[in-house]
C-alpha positions as CSV (number, residue, x, y, z in Angstrom):
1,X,16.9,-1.3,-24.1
2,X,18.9,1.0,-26.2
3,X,20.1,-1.1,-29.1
4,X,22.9,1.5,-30.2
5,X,24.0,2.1,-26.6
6,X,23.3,-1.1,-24.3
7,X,24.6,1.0,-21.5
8,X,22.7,3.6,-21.5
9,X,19.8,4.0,-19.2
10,X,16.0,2.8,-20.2
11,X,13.5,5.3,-21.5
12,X,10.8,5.7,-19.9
13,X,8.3,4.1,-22.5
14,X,10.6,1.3,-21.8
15,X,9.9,1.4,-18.2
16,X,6.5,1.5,-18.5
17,X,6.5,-1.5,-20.7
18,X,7.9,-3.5,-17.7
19,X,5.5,-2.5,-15.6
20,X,5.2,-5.8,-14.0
21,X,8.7,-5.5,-12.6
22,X,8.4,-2.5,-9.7
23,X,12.2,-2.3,-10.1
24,X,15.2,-2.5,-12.4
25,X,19.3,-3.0,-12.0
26,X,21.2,0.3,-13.5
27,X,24.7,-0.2,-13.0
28,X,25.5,0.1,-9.5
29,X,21.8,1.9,-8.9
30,X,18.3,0.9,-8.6
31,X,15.2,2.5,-10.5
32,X,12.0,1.7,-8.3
33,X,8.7,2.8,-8.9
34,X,6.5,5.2,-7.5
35,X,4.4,3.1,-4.7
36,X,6.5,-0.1,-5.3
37,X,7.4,-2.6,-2.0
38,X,10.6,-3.6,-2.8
39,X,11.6,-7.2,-2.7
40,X,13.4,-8.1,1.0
41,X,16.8,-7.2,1.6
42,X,18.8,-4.3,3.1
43,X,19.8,-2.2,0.4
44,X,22.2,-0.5,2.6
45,X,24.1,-3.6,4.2
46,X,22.8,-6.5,1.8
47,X,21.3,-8.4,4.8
48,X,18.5,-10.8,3.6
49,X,15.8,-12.4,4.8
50,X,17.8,-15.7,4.9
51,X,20.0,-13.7,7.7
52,X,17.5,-12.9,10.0
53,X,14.6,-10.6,10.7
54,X,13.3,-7.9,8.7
55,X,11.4,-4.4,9.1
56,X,9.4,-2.7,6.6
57,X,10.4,1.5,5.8
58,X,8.9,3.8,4.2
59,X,10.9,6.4,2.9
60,X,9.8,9.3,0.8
61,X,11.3,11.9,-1.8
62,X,9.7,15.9,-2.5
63,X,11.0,16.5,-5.5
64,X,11.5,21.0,-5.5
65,X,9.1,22.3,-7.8
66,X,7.9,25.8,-9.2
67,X,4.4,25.6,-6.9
68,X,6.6,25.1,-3.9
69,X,8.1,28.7,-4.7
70,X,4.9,30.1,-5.7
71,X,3.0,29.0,-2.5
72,X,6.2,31.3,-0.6
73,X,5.6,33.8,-2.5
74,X,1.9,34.0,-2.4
75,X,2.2,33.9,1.5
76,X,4.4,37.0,1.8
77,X,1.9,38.6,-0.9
78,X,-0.7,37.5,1.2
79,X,0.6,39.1,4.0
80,X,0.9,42.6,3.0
81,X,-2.4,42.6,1.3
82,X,-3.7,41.6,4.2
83,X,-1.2,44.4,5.8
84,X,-2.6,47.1,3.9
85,X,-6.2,46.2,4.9
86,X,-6.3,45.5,8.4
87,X,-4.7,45.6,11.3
88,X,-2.6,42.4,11.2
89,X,0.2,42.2,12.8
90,X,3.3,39.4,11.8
91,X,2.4,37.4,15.0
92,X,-0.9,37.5,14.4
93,X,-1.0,36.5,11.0
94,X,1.8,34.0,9.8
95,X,0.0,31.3,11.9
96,X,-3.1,31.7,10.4
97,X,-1.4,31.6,6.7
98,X,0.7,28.6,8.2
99,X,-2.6,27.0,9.1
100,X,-4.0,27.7,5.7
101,X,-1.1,26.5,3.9
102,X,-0.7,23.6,5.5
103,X,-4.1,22.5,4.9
104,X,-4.1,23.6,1.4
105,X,-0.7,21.4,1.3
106,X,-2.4,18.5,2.6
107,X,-4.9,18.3,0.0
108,X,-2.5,18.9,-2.4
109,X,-0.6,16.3,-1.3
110,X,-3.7,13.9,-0.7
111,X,-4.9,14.1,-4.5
112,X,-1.7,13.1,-5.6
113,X,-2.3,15.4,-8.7
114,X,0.6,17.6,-9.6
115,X,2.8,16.8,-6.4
116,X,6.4,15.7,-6.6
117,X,6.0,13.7,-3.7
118,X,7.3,9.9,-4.2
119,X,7.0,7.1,-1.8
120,X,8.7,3.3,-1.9
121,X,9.5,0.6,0.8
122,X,12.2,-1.0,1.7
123,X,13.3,-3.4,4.3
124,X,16.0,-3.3,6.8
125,X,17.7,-5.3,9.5
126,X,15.5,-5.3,12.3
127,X,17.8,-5.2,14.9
128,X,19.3,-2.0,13.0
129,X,16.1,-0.5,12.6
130,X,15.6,-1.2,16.1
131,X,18.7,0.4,17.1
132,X,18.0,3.8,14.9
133,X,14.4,3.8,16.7
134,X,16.2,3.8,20.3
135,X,18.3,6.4,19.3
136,X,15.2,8.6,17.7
137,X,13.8,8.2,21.6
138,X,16.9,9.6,23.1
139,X,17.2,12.5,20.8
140,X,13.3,13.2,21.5
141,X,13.8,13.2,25.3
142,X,16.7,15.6,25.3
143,X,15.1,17.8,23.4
144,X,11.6,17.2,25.4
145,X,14.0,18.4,29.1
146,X,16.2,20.8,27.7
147,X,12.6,22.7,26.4
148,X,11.0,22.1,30.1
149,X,14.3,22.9,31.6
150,X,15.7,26.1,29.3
151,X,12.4,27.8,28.7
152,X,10.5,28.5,32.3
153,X,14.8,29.0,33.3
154,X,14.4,31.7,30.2
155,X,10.9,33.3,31.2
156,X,12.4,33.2,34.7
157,X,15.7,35.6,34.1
158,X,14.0,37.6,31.3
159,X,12.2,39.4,33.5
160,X,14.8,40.0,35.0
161,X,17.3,42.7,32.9
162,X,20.1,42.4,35.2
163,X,20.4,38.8,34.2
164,X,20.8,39.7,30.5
165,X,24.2,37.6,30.0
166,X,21.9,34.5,31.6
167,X,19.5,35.1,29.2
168,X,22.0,35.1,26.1
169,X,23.5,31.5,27.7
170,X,20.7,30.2,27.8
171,X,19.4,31.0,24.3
172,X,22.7,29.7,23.1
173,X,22.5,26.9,25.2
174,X,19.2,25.7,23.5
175,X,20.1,27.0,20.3
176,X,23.5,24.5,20.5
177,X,21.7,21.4,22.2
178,X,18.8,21.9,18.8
179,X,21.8,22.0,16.5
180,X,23.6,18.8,18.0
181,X,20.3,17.0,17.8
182,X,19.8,17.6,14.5
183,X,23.3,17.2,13.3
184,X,22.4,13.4,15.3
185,X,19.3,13.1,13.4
186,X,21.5,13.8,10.1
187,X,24.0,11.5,10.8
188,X,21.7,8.7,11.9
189,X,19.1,8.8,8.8
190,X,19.4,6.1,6.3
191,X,22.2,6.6,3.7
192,X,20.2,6.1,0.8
193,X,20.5,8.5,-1.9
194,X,17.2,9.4,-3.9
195,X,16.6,10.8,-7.1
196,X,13.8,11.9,-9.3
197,X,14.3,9.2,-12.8
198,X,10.7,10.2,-13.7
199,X,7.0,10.8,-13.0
200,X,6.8,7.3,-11.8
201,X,10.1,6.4,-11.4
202,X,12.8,6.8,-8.6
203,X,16.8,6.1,-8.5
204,X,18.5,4.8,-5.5
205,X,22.3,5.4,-6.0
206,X,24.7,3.0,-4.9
207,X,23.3,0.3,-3.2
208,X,25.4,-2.2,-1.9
209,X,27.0,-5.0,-3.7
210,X,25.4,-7.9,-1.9
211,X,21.9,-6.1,-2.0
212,X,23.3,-5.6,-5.9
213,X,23.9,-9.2,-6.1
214,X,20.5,-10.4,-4.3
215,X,18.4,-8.8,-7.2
216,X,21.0,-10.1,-10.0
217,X,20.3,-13.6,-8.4
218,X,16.0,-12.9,-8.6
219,X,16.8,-11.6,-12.2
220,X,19.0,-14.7,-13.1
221,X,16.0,-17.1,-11.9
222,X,12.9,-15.0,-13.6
223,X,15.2,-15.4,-16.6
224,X,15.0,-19.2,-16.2
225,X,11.7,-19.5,-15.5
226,X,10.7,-17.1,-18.8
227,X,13.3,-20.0,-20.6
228,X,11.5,-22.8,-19.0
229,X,8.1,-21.3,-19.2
230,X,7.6,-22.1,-15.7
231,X,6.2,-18.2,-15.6
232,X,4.3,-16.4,-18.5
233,X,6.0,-13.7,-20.4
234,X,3.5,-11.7,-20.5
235,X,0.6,-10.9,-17.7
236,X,-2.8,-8.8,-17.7
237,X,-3.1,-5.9,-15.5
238,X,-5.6,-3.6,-14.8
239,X,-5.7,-0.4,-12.9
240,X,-7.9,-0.2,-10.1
241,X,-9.4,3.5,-9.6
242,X,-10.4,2.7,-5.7
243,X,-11.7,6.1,-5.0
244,X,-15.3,4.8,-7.1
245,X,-15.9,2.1,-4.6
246,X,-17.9,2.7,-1.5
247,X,-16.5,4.5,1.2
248,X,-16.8,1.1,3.9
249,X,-15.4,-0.8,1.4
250,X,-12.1,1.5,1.7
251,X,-12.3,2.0,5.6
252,X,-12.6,-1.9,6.3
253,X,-11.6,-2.3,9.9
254,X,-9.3,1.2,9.9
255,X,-10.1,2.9,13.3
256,X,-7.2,5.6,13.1
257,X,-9.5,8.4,12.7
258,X,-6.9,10.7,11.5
259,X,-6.3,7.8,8.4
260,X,-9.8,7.3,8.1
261,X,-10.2,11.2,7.5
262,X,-7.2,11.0,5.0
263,X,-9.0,8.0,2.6
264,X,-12.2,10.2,3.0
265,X,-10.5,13.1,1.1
266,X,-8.7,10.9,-0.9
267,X,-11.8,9.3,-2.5
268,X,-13.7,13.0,-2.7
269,X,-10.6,14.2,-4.2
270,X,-10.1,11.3,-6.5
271,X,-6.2,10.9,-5.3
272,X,-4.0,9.7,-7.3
273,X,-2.6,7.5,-4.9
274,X,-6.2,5.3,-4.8
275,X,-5.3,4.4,-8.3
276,X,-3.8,1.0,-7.8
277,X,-2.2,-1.7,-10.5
278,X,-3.4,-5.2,-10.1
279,X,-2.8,-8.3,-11.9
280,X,-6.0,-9.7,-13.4
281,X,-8.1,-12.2,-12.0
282,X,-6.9,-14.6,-14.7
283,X,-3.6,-14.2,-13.4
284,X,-3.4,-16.3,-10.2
285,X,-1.8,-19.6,-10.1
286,X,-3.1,-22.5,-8.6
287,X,-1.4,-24.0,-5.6
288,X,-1.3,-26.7,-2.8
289,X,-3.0,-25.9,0.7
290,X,0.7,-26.0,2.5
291,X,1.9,-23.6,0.3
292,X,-1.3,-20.8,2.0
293,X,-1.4,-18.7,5.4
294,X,-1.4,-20.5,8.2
295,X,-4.3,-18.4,9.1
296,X,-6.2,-19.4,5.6
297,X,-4.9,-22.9,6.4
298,X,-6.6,-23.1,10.3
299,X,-9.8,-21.5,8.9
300,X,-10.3,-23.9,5.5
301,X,-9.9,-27.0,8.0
302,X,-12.0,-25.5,10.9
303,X,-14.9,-25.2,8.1
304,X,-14.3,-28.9,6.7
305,X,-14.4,-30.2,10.4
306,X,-17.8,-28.5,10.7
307,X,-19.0,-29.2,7.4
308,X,-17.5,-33.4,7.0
309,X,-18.8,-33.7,3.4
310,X,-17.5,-30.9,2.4
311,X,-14.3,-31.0,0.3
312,X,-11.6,-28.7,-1.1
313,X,-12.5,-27.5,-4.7
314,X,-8.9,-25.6,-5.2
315,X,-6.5,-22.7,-3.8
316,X,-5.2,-20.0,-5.6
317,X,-2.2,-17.1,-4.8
318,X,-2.0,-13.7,-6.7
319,X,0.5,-10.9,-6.4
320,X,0.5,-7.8,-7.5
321,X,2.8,-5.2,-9.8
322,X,4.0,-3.3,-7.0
323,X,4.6,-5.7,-4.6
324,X,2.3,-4.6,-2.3
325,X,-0.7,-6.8,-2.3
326,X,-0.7,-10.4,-2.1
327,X,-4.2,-12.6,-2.4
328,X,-4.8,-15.8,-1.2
329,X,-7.3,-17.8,-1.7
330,X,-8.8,-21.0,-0.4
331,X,-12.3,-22.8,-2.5
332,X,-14.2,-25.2,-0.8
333,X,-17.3,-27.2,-2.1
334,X,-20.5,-28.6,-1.1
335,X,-21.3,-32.3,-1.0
336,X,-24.5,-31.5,-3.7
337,X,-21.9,-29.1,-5.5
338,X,-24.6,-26.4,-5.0
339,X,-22.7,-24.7,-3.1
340,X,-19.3,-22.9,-2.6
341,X,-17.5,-20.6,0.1
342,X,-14.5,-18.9,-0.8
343,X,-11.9,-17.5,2.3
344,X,-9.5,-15.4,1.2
345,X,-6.5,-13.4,2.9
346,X,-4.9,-10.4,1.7
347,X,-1.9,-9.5,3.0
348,X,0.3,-6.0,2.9
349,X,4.0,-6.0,3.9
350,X,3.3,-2.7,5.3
351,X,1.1,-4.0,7.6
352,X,1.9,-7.8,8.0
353,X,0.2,-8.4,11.4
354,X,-3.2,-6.9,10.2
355,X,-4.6,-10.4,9.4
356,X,-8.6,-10.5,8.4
357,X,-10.3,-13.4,6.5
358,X,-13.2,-12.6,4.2
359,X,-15.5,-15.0,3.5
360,X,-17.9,-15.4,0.0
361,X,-20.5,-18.4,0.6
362,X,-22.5,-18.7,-3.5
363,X,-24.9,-21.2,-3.8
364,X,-26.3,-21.6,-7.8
365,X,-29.4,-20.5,-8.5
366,X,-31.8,-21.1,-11.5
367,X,-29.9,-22.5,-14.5
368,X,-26.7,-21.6,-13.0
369,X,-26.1,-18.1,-14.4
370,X,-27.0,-16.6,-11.0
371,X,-26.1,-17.4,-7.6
372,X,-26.7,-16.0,-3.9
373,X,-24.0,-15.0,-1.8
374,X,-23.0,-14.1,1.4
375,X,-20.2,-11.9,2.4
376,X,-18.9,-11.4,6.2
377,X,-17.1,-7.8,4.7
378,X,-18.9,-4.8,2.7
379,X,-19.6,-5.7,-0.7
380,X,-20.1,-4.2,-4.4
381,X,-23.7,-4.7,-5.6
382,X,-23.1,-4.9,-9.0
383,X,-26.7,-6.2,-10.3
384,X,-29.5,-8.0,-9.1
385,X,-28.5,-6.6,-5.2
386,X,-31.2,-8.4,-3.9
387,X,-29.1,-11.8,-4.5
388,X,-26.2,-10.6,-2.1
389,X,-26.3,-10.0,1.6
390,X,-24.0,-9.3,4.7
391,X,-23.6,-11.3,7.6
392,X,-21.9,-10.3,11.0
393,X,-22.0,-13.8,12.2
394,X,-18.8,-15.6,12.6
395,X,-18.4,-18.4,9.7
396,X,-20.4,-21.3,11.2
397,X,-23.7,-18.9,12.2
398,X,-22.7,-17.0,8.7
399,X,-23.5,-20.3,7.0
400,X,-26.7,-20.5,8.7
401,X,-27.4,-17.0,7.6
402,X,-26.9,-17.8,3.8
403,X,-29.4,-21.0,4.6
404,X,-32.0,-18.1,5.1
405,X,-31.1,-15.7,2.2
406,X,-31.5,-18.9,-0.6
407,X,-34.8,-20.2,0.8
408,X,-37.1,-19.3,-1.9
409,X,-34.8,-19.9,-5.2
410,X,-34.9,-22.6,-6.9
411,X,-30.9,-24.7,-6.7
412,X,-28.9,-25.0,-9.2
413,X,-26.9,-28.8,-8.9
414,X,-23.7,-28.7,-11.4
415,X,-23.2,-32.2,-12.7
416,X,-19.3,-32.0,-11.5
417,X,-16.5,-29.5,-10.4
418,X,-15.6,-28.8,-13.7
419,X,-18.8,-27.3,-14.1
420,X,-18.6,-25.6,-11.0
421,X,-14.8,-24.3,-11.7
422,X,-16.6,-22.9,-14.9
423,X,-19.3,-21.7,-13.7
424,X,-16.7,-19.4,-10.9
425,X,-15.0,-18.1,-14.1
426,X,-17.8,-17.2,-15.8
427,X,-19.0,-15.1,-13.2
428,X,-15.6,-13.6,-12.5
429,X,-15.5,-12.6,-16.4
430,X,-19.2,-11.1,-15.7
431,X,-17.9,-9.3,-12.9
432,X,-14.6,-8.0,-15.1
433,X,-16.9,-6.7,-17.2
434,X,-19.3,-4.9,-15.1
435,X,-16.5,-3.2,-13.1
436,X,-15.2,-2.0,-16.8
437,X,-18.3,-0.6,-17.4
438,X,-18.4,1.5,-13.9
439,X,-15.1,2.3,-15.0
440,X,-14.2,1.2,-11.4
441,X,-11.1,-0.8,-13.3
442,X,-9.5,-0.8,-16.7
443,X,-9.6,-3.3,-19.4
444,X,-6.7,-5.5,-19.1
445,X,-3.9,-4.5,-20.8
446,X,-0.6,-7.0,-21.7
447,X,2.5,-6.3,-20.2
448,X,6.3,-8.1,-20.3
449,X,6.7,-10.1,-17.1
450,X,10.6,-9.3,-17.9
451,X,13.5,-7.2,-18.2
């Protein structure tokens, strides 16, 4: 903070220092950043999660800038070039420029490079959210009859030019009922009050005092646990550039085609927005099974009921910077110790009910170093590709699968699961260091874990 002034607001290289908090208190105000998931309460009413249910929001801010007036301007330019040159007429060619522009301003906006365009989440009280979306559907279906009610009434009396004073009512009729809707619309949109902070940076004005008080109260117990050293004060992070990986490795199980079609420019344009913050590997913290998914939790004691002598090697949660990402991960362990799968879950808040489990099943090859594995998603073959394989098998015939692919090597038997618990870090450290050097990720870099 600003020693001489303790009031006045951060700088920005002291934002960026806090990187591992997505948002910070400022008086009665809130600066959030850039792609952060905010942390669950209404900001608007204070309602937590510990009052009821919750819905996810995305809201975005344009901030005005000099290319949004030169894009006008090159459109009117464009125009009577085009004028001068052929024979255009306005009907004829302001769609066409429309089209182009708005292509041109979906790229632009795609790459992320040079647009003003900030987005955050929020959460809100479902049943508000609920009630706001009811309301959206009203205002859509008057306007949807008025337009199939005024207009073939319109084309009717215009050819007509006795009916002109019809014609006038009803052009002011639909002109009046597209005002009220929006003036609805207005009204109805959330009350939060954006504002450009920085680059990365957004601030929410005046959010209310109990949604004011909920992030004092998670401030107050980070503070302890930085006291207590129940949390570290400092964490490794790395930024992920996703738009080097493989394209099936972005797509997953996306089906949209129109959202398929976005990530697909967004890697060929190398977006900005595929640049991701993650908290190293290092990072995680160990936990108990209970404290996983259910999901995870079903699928780690499905396998041990398969697989009886089989036991549970450990289980790990990771979060992420911006809130927005949050790994689970379940280890399990061979009778010989050969032999490990690992399920993990990742979960978005913006899409909580997208739930798919990815398996890893390694089994130690050699002197240890190496190791075969099977994955049930696409991979990245870093080295040696020949060791890793897909299957499309559920988990127990996936097993069977990874039988197949290590017939022919010679297994590796660590003496205990400290060995094995090494042997996982070492190649995670291998892997750190081979995704540096495809500069698909940054070195980690140390950041405060506090205000």
């Amino acid at each position: 903070m600003n020693e001489s002034n303790p009031y006045a607001p951060p700088q920005v290289a002291e934002l960026e220092a806090q990187v591992s908090r997505c948002w910070l208190l400022q008086g009665d105000s809130l600066l959030v950043k850039n792609g952060a998931v905010l942390p669950r309460v209404d900001l608007e009413t204070g309602f937590s999660e510990h009052d009821g249910e919750l819905h996810i929001h995305k809201v975005t801010h344009q901030r005005f800038s000099l290319s949004s007036l030169f894009t006008m301007l090159l459109a009117f330019a464009s125009y009577w070039a085009t004028k001068s040159l052929f024979d255009f007429g306005v009907f004829q060619f302001f769609p066409l420029i429309w089209i182009f522009f708005f292509v041109f301003s979906r790229f632009t906006s795609l790459s992320g490079k040079g647009s003003k365009l900030s987005t955050i989440w929020f959460f809100v009280d479902a049943q508000r959210y609920k009630r706001k979306k009811r309301r959206r559907h009203i205002r859509l279906a008057v306007m949807a009859i008025s337009m199939l009610v005024l207009i073939p009434l319109f084309v009717h009396y215009s050819s007509d030019f006795d009916d002109f004073d019809t014609q006038i009512t009803l052009l002011f009729l639909g002109i009046g009922i597209f005002f009220a809707i929006g003036i609805w619309h207005a009204l109805d949109r959330f009350k939060l009050t954006l504002k450009y902070h920085s680059d990365d940076w957004l601030k929410i004005a005046s959010i209310h005092p109990k949604a004011r008080a909920f992030f004092e109260d998670l401030e107050m117990t980070e503070r302890t646990m930085l006291a207590e050293e129940v949390i570290p004060k400092t964490r490794l992070v790395r930024t992920m550039y996703l738009y080097r990986l493989p394209i099936n490795m972005l797509l997953q199980t996306m089906r949209n085609p129109l959202t398929m079609l976005s990530i697909v420019i967004m890697k060929f344009l190398r977006s900005k927005y595929l640049e991701q913050l993650f908290y190293d590997s290092s990072e995680a913290s160990t936990c108990s099974v209970d404290a996983l998914s259910t999901a995870l939790r079903d699928a780690s004691a499905q396998w041990l009921a398969q697989h009886p002598s089989w036991t549970l090697l450990g289980a790990g949660i990771l979060d992420s910077p911006m809130g927005n990402l949050l790994t689970e991960t379940i280890s399990l362990i061979s009778a010989d110790r050969a032999t490990v799968v690992q399920i993990s879950q990742f979960t978005m808040p913006q899409t909580p009910n997208k739930i798919r489990l990815q398996y890893a099943i390694s089994t130690w090859i050699g002197d240890g170093q190496n190791s075969v594995v099977t994955y049930n998603c696409p991979y990245l073959a870093l080295e040696n590709p020949q060791l890793l394989h897909r299957s499309h098998s559920q988990p127990n015939g996936m097993f069977e699968d990874h039988i197949k692919h290590r017939m022919g090597h010679v297994i590796y038997f660590p003496r205990d699961v400290d060995e094995v618990r090494e042997l996982l870090k070492n190649r995670q450290e291998k892997t750190n260091i081979l995704l540096e050097a495809k500069k698909i990720h940054s070195p980690a870099k140390e950041y405060v874990n506090a205000v």
